[in-house]
N, C-alpha and C positions, 0 to 999 in steps of 0.2 A: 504494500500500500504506500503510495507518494505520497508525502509530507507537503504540501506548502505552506512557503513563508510568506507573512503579510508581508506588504510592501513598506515600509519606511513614509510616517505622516509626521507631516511635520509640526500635527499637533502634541505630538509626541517630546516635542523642544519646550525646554520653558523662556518665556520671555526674555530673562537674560541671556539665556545661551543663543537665540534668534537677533539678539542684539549685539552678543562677541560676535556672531558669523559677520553681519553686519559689516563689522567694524573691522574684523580683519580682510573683507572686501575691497573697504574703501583705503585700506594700506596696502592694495597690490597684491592681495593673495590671489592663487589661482584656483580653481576647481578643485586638482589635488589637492592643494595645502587646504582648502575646505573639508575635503574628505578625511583629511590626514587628521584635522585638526579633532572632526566628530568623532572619530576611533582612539585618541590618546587621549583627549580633553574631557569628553563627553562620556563614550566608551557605547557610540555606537559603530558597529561597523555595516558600513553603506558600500554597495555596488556603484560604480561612476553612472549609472543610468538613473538610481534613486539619488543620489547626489544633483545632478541635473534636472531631473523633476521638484527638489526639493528646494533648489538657488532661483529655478521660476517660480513655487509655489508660496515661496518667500518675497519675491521679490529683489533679488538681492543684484545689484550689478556689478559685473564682474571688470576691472578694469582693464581694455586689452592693451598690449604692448603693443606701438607703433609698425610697422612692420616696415624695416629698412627698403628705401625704395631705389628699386632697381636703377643703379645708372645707363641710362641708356649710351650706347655706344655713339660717341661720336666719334661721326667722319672725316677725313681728314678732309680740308677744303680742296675743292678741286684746280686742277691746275692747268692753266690755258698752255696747249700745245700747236695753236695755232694750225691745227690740222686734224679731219675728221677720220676716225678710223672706221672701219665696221670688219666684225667676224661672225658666223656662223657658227651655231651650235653645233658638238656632232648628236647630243640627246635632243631633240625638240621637244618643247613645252606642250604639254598637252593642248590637245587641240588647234595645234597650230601645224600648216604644215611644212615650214618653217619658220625658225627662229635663230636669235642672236643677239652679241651688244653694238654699241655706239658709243664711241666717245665723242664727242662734240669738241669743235675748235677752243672753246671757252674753260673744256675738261670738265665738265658734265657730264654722266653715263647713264644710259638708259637700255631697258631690254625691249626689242621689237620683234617682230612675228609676223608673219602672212597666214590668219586663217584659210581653212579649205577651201572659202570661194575666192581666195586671193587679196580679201580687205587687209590693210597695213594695219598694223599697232603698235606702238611705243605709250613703255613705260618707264619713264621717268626716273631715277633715285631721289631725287629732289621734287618734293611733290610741286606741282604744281608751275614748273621749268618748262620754258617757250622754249626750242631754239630758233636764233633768227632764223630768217631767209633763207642767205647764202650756206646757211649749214645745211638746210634741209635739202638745197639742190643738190650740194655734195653727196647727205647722204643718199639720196634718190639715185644718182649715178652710182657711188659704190658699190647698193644692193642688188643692181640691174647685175651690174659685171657680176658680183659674189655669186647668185642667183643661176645668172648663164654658163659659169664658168662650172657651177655644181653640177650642172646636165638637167637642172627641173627645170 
């Protein structure tokens, strides 16, 4: 025959002791050290599911630690080469039925693409990067030869 245990109420606490949890909340404790504290302090021992039932049923806020935020990798600026390159992928990007990058005369790179009905695409590293004019005819010719020169 299986035994069960009631669950942990937290009428069960008396006022002071809902008041130390309280209060070692608002000094940074955590969950554990909640539960730590009911088991050595109190001399209840709680599962972390009745612990978390009982910090909502309490009310109690838990103070969270900031969470170190990610530096984002910066890039190195780029660096005008006075001259547009383009290469071809030998893997192409899905859905494309070719692909590759671009440097731009300014040193700018972007990744571009011919999907299967042959529409261009460039993408950017730099959101939201024109390139003039004269770059674009550049690249226009480069991709033509890259293009022909691959046999598609």
């Amino acid at each position: 025959m299986l035994h069960k245990e009631r669950m942990f109420s937290a009428s069960q606490l008396t006022p002071e002791q809902i008041a130390a949890l309280h209060q070692r909340a608002a000094e940074g404790a955590t969950m554990s050290d909640l539960q730590r504290h009911l088991k050595e302090e109190f001399g209840f021992s709680l599962t972390y599911m009745e612990t978390r039932f009982l910090i909502l049923d309490l009310n109690i806020q838990l103070i969270e630690e900031p969470k170190a935020e990610e530096k984002k990798e910066e890039k190195p600026a780029p660096v005008p080469t006075g001259v547009v390159t383009v290469t071809m992928d030998s893997l192409t990007l899905p859905g494309a039925m070719v692909s590759g990058k671009v440097t731009f005369s300014d040193g700018e790179t972007a990744v571009w693409m011919l999907d299967q009905t042959g529409r261009p695409g460039l993408d950017p590293d730099t959101a939201g990067y024109r390139p003039n004019q004269e770059d674009i005819m550049e690249f226009q010719v480069q991709l033509r030869a890259l293009i022909q020169k691959s046999g598609l």
